[in-house]
Each structure stands twice: as C-alpha cells, then as structure tokens.
VOBA-1610 file (N, C-alpha, C; in pm, whole numbers, padded with zeros to 5 digits, always signed):
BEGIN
Unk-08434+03539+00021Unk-08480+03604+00143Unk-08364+03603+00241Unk-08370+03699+00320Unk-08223+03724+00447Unk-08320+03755+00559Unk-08229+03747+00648Unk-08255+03734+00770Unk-08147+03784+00850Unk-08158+03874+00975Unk-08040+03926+01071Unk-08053+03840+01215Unk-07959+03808+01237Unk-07965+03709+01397Unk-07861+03837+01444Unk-07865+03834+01606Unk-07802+03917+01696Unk-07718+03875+01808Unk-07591+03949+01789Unk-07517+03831+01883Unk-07441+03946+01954Unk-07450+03988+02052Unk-07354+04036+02136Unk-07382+04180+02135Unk-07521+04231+02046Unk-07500+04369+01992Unk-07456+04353+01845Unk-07395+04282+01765Unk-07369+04335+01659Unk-07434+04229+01563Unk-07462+04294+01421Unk-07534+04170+01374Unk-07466+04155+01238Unk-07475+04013+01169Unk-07426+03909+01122Unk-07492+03889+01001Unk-07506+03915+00879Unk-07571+03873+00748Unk-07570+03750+00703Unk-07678+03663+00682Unk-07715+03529+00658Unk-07767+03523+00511Unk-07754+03436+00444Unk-07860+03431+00356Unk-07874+03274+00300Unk-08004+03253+00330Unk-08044+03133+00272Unk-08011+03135+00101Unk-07915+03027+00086Unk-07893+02979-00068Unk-07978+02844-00087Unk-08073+02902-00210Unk-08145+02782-00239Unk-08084+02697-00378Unk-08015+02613-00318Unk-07959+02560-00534Unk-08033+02488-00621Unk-07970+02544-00744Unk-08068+02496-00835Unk-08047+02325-00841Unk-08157+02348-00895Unk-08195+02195-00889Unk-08181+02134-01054Unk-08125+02023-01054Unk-08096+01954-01202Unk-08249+01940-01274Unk-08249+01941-01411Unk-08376+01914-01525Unk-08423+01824-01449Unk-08552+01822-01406Unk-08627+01668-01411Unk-08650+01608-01543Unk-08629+01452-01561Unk-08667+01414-01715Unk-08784+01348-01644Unk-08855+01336-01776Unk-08990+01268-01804Unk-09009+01140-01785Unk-09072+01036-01738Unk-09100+00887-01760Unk-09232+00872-01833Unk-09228+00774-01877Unk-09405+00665-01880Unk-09456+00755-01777Unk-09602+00750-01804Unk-09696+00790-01670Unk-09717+00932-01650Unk-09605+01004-01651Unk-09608+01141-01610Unk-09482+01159-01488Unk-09410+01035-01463Unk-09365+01109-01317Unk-09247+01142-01399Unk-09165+01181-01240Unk-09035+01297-01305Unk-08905+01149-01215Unk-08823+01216-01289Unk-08681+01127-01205Unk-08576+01195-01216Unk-08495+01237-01161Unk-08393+01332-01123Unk-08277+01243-01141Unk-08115+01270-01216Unk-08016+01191-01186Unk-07941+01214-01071Unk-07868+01131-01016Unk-07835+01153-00869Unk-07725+01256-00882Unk-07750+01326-00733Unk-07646+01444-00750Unk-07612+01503-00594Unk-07476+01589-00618Unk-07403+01596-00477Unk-07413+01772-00519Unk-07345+01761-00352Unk-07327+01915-00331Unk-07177+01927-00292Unk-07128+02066-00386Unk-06999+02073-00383Unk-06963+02265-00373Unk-06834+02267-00254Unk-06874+02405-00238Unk-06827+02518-00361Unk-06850+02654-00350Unk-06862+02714-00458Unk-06853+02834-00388Unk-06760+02921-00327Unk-06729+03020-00257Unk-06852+03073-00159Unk-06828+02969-00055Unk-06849+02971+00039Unk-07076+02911+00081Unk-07053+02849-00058Unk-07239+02875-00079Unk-07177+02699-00122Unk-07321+02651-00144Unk-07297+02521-00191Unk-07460+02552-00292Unk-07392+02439-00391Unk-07523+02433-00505Unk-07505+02257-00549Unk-07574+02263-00578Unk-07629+02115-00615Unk-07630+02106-00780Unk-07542+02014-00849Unk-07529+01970-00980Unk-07505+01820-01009Unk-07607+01800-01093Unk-07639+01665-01132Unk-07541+01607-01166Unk-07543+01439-01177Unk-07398+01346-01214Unk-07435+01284-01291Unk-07418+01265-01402Unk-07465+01155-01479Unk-07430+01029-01429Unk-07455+00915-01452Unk-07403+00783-01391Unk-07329+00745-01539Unk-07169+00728-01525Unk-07102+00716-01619Unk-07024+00552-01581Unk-06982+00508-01680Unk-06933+00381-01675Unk-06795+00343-01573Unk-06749+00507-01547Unk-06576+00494-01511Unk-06559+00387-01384Unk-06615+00369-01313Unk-06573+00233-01274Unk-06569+00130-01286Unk-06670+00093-01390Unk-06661-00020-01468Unk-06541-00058-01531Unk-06518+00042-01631Unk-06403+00051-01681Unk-06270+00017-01630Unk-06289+00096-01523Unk-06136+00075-01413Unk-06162-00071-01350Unk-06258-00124-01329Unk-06300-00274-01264Unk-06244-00359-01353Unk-06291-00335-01501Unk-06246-00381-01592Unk-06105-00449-01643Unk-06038-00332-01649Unk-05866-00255-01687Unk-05839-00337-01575Unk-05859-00364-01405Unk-05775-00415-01296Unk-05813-00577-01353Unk-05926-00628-01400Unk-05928-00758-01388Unk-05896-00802-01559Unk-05784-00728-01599Unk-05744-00770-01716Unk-05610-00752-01653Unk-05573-00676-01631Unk-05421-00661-01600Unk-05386-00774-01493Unk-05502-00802-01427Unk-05455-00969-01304Unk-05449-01058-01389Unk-05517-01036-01539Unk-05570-01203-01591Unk-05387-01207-01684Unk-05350-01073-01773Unk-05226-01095-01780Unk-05112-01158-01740Unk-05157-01109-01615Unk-05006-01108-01509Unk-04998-01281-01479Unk-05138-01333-01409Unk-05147-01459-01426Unk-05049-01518-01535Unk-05088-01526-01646Unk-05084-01560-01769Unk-04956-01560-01783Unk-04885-01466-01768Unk-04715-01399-01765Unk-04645-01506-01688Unk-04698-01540-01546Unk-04619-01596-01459Unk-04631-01742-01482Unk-04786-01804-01571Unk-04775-01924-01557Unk-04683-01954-01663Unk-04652-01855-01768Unk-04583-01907-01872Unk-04472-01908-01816Unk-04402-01841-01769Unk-04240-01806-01736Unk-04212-01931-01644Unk-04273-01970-01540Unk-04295-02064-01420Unk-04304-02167-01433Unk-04446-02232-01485Unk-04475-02335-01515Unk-04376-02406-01593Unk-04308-02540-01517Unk-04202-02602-01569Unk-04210-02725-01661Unk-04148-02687-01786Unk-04183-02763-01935Unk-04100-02896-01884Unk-04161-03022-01926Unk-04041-03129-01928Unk-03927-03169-02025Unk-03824-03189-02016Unk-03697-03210-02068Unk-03718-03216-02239Unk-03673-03250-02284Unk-03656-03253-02476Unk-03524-03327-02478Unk-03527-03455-02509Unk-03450-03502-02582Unk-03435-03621-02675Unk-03380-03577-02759Unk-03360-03616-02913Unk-03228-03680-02910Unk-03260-03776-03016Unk-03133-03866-03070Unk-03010-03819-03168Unk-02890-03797-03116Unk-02764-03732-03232Unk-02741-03855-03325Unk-02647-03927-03228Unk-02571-04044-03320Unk-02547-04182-03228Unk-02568-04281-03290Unk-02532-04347-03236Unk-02458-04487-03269Unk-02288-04508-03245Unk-02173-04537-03309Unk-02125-04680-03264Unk-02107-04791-03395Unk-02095-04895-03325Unk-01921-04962-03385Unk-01877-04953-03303Unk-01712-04980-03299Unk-01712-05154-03387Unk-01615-05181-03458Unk-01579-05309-03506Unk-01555-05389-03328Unk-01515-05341-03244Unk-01486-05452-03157Unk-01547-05464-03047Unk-01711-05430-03118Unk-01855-05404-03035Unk-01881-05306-02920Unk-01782-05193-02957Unk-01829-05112-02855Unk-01961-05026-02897Unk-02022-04957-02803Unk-02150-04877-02891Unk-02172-04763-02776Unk-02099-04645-02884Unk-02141-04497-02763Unk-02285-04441-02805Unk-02385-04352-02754Unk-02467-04275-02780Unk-02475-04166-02729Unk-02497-04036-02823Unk-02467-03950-02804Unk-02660-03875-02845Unk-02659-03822-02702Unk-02840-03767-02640Unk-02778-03589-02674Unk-02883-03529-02716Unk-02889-03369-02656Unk-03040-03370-02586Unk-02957-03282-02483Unk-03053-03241-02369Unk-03109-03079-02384Unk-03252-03067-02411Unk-03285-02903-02441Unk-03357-02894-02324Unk-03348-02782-02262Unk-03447-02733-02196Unk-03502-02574-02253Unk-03617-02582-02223Unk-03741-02486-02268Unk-03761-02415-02167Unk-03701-02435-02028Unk-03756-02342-01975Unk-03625-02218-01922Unk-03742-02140-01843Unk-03671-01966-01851Unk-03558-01982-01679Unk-03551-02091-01714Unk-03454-02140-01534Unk-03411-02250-01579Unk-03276-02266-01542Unk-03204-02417-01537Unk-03301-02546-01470Unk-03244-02660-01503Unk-03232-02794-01470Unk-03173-02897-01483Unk-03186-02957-01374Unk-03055-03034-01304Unk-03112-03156-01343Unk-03005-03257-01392Unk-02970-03395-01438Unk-02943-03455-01348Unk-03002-03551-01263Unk-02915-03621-01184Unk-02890-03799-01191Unk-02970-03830-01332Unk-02935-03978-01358Unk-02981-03991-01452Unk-02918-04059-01553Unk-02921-04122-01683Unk-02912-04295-01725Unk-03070-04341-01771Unk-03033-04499-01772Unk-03109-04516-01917Unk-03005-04600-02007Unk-03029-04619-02108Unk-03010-04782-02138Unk-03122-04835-02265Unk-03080-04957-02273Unk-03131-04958-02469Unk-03034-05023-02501Unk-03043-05098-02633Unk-03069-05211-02673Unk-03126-05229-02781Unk-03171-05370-02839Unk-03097-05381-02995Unk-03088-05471-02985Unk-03043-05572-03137Unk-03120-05652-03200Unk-03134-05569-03351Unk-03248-05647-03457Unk-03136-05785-03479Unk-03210-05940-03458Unk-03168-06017-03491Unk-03229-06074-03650Unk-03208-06173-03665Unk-03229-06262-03773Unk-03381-06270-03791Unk-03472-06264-03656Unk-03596-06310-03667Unk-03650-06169-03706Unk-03645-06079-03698Unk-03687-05969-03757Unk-03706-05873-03550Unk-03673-05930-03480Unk-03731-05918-03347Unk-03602-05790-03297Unk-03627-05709-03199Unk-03512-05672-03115Unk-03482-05683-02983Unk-03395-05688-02938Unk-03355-05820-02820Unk-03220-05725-02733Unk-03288-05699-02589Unk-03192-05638-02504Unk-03065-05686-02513Unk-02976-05564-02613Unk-02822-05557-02580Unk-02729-05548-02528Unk-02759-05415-02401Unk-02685-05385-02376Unk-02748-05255-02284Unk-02730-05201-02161Unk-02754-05037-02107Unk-02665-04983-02015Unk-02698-04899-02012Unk-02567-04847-01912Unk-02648-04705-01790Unk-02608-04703-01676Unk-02649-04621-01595Unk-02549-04510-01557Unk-02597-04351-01554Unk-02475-04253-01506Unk-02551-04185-01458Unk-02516-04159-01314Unk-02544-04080-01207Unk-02486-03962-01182Unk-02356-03895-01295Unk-02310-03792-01271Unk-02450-03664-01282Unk-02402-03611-01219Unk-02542-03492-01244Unk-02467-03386-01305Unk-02554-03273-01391Unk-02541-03192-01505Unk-02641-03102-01462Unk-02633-02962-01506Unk-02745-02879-01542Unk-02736-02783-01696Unk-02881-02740-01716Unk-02885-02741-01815Unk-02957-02613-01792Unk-02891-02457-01885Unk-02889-02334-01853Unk-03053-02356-01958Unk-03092-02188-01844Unk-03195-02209-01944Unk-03209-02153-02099Unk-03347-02188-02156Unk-03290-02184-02308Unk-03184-02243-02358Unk-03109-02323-02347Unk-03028-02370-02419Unk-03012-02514-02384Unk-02914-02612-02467Unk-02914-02765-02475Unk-02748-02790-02448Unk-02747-02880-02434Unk-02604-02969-02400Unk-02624-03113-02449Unk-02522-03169-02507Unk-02494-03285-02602Unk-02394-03379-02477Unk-02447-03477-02499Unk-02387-03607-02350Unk-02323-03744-02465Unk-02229-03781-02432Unk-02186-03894-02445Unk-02222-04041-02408Unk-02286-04108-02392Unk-02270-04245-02245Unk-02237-04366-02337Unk-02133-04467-02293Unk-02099-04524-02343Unk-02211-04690-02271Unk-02272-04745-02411Unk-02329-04867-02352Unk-02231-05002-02322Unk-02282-05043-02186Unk-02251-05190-02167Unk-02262-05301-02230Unk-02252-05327-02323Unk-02305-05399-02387Unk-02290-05579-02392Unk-02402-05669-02366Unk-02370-05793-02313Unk-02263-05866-02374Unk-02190-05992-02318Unk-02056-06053-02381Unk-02117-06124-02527Unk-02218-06195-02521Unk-02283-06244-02649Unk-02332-06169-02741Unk-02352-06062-02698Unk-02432-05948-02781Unk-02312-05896-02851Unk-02181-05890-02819Unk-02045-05781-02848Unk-02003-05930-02995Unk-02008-06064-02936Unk-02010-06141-03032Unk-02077-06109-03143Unk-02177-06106-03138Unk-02317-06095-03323Unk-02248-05932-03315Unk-02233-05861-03284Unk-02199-05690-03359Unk-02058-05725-03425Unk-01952-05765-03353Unk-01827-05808-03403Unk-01851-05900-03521Unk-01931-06034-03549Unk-01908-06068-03663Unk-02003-06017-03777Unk-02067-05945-03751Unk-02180-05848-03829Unk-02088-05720-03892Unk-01976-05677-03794Unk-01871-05596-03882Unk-01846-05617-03959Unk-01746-05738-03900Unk-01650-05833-04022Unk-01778-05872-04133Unk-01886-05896-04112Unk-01886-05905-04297Unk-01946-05751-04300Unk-01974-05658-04279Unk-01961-05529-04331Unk-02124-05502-04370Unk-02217-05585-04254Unk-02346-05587-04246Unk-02395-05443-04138Unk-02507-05400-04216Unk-02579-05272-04148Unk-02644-05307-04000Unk-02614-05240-03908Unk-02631-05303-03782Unk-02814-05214-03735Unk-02889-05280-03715Unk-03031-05218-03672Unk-03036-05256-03546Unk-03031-05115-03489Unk-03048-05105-03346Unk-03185-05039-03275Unk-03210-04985-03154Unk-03327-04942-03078Unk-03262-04912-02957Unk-03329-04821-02925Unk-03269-04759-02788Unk-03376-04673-02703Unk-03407-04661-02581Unk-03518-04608-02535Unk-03417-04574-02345Unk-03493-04518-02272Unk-03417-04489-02171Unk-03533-04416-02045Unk-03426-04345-01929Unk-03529-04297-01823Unk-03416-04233-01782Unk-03484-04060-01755Unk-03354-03968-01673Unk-03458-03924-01515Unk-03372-03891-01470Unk-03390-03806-01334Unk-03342-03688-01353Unk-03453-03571-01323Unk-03410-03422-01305Unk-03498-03330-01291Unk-03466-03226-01187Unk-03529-03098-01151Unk-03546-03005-01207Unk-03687-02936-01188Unk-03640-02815-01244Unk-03770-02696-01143Unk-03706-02629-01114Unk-03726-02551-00979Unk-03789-02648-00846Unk-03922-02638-00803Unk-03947-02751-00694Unk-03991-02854-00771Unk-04039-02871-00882Unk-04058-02977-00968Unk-03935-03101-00993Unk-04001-03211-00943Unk-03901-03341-00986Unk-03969-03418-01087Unk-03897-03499-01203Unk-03939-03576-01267Unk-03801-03707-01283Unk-03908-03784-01211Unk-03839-03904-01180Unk-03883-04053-01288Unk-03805-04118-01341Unk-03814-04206-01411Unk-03887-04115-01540Unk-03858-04007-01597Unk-03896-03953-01716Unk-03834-04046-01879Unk-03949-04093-01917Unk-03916-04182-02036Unk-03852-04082-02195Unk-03776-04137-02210Unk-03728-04130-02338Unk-03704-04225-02456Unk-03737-04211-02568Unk-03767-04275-02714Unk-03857-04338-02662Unk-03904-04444-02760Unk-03803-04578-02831Unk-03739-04476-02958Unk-03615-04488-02968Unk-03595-04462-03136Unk-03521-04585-03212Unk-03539-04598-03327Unk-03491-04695-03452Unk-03341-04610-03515Unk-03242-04673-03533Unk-03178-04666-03653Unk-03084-04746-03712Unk-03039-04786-03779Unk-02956-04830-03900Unk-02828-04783-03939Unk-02663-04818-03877Unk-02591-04789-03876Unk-02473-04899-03910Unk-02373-04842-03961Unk-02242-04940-04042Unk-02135-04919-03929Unk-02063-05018-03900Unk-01953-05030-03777Unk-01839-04894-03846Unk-01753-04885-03721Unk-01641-04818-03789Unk-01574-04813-03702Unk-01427-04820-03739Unk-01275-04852-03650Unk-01314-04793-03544Unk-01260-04879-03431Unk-01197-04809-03306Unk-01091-04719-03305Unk-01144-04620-03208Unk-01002-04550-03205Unk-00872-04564-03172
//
C-alpha cells in the first residue's frame, strides 16, 4: 500500500516495505519460535533475514584462550630458570699429595649464569673402611656460563699436612687411593640466586701419578 504526503505543493512517493519474515519452526505444544534476526539495508528498503546462532565466537573465544595458554607455556619454558648441572671429570692425585679436581659446569638455560663462588671439600677412605675430611679449598673468582653450553674448571684442593702424609706413603707403595668429594657453589641466573647450591657426594678410586 502507498501513500502521498504534501510538502510545499509538491508531492513525495512513500511506500511502506513490509519484510519478510524468517520460517517460524514448530515446538512441543504447537507454539512457533523464530531464530533471532537483524535488519540490514538493501537499496534503500530494509528487510529482515534470519541468523542462525552459529558457534563463531566460541570458536574465536576458544583459538584466544589457547593461544594465551601457549604463549604462557613458551615463556615459562624459555624463563623459568633451571639450576646448575654439575658433574664430576677427573680427579688427580700427585705422588707429593697434591690433589686437583676438575668440575664441568652446564647450564640448561636459554640465558647465561654467573658463578660467583666455589667451595669444595674431600675425604679420605682410611683403613677403617670410613672417609675422613681431607682437605677443601674455596674460589671466589666469578665465571659465567653462556647459555646452552658448559665450561670445565680446575680448583686445586688444600689438602691437610697429615692427610698429604697417608696420600704420599699410599703412593710410594703404589696403593689405589679412594676418595669422596661433595661441595657448594654460588650463582645467578637472571633475578634468580642460588646460594649454598649442593653438589655430589661422588666416590672414586684413583692411582697417584708424577708431579709435573
């Protein structure tokens, strides 16, 4: 149906657009339920077309709270700072009781860390089957340690004046020397400190050999 309105003398063509209206579906009972729906224009008229209710934001709700749980995940691994790794190389006992040990230092993580003290102490298997503080030594030089990769340390032990006695005549007869060694470092690694970090106990069984 149309209709003429009058404006000034001249008149103006109107026309009521009625839009169609989406399927009603059926329920239980008899009633009707319509899916929800917008109006969108359509040269210069507007009509009304149904929306289904589709999952897509779920989806996208979804996709965002997986890609945070990743990212999490990403950063705690890369970040989160592993503690030190270290393992026993060698450890060398001179005919005229000297005794070096030689540590590698690994780090695991994706950023350096810094060494800033090294304290080690040894024991000597005696006669009773027992082992009995030898000897330790403390080094405060500080080191860092790139990441992914390891570095091999020297430290030479102190070893007590009576204690250098039983290794010296344990040379001379050409007896297997059973030692123990255990220790504590200091070192950073990003704001993380680990202070008094324990290392070994380890055991081994070694034959003297010339000084240099």
């Amino acid at each position: 149906m149309s209709k003429a309105t009058a404006s000034e003398g001249n008149y103006v063509a109107m026309e009521d657009a009625e839009a169609p209206m989406a399927d009603a579906q059926y329920l239980d009972g008899g009633t009707t339920s319509r899916p929800p729906a917008r109006a969108e224009p359509v040269q210069d008229r507007f009509y009304v077309r149904s929306v289904l209710d589709t999952p897509r934001k779920q989806v996208n709700a979804a996709s965002a709270c997986c890609c945070c749980m990743i990212t999490a995940f990403l950063l705690l691994f890369f970040l989160i700072p592993r503690g030190p790794h270290v393992t026993f190389e060698t450890l060398t006992v001179y005919a005229s009781g000297r005794v070096d040990q030689e540590l590698k230092f690994r780090n695991f993580n994706f950023y350096s860390m810094d060494v800033s003290s090294v304290y080690l102490e040894v024991g000597l298997k005696e006669d009773d089957g027992n082992y009995y503080l030898a000897g330790k030594t403390t080094d405060d030089t500080d080191f860092s340690i790139s990441s992914l990769s390891s570095t091999t340390k020297v430290y030479r032990i102190n070893i007590y004046p009576d204690k250098v006695v039983d290794i010296v005549r344990m040379c001379a007869n050409e007896e297997r020397i059973d030692m123990a060694w255990q220790g504590e470092i200091d070192l950073k690694a990003l704001q993380t400190s680990y202070d008094d970090y324990e290392i070994g106990t380890w055991y081994t069984s070694v034959q003297c050999v010339d000084d240099d």
